[in-house]
MDAnalysis code that builds the backbone (N, CA, C; Angstrom):
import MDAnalysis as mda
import numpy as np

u = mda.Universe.empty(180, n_residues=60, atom_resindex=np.repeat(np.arange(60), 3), trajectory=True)
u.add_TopologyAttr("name", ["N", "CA", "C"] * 60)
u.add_TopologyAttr("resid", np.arange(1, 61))
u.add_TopologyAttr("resname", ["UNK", "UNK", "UNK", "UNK", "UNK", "UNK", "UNK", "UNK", "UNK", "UNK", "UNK", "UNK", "UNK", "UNK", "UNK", "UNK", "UNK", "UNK", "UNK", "UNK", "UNK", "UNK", "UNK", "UNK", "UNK", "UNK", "UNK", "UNK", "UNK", "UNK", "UNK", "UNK", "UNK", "UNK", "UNK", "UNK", "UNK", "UNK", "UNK", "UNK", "UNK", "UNK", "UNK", "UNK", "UNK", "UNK", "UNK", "UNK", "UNK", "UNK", "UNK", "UNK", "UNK", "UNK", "UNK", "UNK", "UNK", "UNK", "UNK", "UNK"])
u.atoms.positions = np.array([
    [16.842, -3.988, -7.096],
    [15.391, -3.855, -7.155],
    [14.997, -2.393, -7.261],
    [14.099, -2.418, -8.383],
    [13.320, -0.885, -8.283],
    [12.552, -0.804, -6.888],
    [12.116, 0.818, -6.462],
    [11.488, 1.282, -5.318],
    [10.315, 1.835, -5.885],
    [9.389, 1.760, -5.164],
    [7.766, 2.501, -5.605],
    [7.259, 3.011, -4.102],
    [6.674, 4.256, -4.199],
    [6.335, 4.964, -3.491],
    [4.784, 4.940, -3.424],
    [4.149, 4.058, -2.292],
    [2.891, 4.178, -1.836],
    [1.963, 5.227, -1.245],
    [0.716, 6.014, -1.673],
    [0.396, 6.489, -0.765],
    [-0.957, 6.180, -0.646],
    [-1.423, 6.051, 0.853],
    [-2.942, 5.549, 0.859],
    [-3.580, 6.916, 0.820],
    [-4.321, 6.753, -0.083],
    [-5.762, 7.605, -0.625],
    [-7.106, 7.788, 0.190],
    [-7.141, 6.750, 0.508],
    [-8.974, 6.087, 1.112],
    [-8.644, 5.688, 2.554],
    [-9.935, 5.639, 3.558],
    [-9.974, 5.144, 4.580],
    [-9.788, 3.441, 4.726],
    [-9.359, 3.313, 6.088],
    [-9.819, 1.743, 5.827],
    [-11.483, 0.998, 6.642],
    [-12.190, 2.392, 7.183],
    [-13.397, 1.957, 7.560],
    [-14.403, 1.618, 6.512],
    [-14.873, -0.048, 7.174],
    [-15.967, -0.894, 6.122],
    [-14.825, -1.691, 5.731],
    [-13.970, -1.682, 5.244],
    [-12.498, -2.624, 4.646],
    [-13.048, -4.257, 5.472],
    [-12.498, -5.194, 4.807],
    [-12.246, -6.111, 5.735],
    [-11.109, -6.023, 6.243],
    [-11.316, -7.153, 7.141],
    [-9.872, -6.989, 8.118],
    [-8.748, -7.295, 7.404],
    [-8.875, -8.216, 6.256],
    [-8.078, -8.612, 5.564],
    [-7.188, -7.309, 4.490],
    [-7.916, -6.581, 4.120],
    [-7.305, -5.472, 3.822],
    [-6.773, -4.236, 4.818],
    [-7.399, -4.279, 5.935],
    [-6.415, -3.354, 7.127],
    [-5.230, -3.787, 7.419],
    [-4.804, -5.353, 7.730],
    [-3.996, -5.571, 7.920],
    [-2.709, -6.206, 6.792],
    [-3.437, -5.694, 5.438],
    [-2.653, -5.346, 4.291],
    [-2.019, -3.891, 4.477],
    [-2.954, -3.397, 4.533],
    [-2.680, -1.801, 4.349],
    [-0.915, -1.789, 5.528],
    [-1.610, -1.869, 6.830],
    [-0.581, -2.544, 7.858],
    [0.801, -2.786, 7.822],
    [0.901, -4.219, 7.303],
    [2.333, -4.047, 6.430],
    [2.863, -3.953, 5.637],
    [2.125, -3.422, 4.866],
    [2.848, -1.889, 3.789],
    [3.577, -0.878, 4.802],
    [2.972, -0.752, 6.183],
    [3.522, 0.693, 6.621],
    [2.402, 1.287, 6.892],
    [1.472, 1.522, 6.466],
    [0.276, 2.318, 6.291],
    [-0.850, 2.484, 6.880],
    [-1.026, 3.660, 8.027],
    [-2.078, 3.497, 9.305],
    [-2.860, 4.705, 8.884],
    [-2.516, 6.089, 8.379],
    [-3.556, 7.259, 8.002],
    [-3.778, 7.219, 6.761],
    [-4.437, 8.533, 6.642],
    [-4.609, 8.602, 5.361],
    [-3.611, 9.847, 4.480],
    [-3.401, 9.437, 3.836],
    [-1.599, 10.370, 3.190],
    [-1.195, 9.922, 3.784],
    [-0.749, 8.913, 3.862],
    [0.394, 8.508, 5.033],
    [1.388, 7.788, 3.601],
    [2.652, 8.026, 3.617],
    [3.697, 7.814, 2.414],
    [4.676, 6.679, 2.779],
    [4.994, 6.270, 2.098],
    [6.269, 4.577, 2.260],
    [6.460, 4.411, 1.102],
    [8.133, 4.165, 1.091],
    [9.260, 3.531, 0.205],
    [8.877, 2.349, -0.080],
    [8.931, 1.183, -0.243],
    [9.587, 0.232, -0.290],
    [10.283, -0.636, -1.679],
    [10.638, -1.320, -1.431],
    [11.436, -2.281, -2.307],
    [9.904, -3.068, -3.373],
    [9.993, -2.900, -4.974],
    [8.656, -3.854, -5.628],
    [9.246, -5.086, -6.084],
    [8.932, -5.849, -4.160],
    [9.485, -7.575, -4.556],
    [7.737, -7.947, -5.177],
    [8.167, -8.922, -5.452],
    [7.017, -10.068, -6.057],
    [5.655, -9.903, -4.633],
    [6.121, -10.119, -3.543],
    [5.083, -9.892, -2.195],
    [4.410, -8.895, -2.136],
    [5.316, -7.716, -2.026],
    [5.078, -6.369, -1.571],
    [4.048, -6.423, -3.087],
    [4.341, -6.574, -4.226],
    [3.442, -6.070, -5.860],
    [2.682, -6.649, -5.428],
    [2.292, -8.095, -5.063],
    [0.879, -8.902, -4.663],
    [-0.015, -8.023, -3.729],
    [0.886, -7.447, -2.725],
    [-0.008, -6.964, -1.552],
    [-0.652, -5.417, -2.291],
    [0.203, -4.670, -3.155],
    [-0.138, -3.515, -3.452],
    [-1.421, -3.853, -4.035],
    [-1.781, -5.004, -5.149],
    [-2.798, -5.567, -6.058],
    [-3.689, -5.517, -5.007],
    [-3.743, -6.106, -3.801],
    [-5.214, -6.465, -3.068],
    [-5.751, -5.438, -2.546],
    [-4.968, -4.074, -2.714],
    [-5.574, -3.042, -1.813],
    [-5.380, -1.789, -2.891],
    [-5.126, -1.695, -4.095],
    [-4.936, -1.269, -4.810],
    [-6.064, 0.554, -5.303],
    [-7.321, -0.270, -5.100],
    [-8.355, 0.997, -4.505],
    [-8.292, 1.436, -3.762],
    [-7.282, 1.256, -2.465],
    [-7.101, 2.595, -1.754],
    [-5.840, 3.494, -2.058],
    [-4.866, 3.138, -2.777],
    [-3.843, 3.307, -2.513],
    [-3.551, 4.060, -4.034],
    [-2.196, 4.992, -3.923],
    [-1.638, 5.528, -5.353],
    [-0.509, 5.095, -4.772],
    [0.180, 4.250, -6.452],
    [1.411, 3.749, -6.363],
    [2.446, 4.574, -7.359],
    [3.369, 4.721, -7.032],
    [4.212, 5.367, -8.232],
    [5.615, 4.884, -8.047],
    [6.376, 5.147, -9.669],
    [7.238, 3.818, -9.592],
    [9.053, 5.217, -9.230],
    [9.763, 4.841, -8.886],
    [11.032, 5.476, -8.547],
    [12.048, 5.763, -8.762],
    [12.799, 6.742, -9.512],
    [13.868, 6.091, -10.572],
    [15.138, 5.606, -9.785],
])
């Protein structure tokens, strides 16, 4: 599996909860706050729903 490197951009105040606790398990509690992970099929879904806060970049 390729790796993509998350970083949240934006706050999560006003968010629904449903997107904090996206942000969540990604890894992701500040703001610049950076994470690895693995782009399974889940993790790409979850990046999609929160996608306005976040810069994704892909890993060689």
């Amino acid at each position: 599996m390729k790796k993509i490197k998350i970083t949240q951009l934006k706050s999560t105040i006003g968010r629904t909860e449903r997107q904090k606790k996206t942000l969540k398990a990604l890894g992701l509690t500040k703001i610049n706050a950076v994470k690895e992970v693995e782009a399974t099929p889940q993790v790409m879904g979850m990046v999609k729903k929160v996608e306005h806060l976040i810069k994704v970049e892909e890993l060689g």
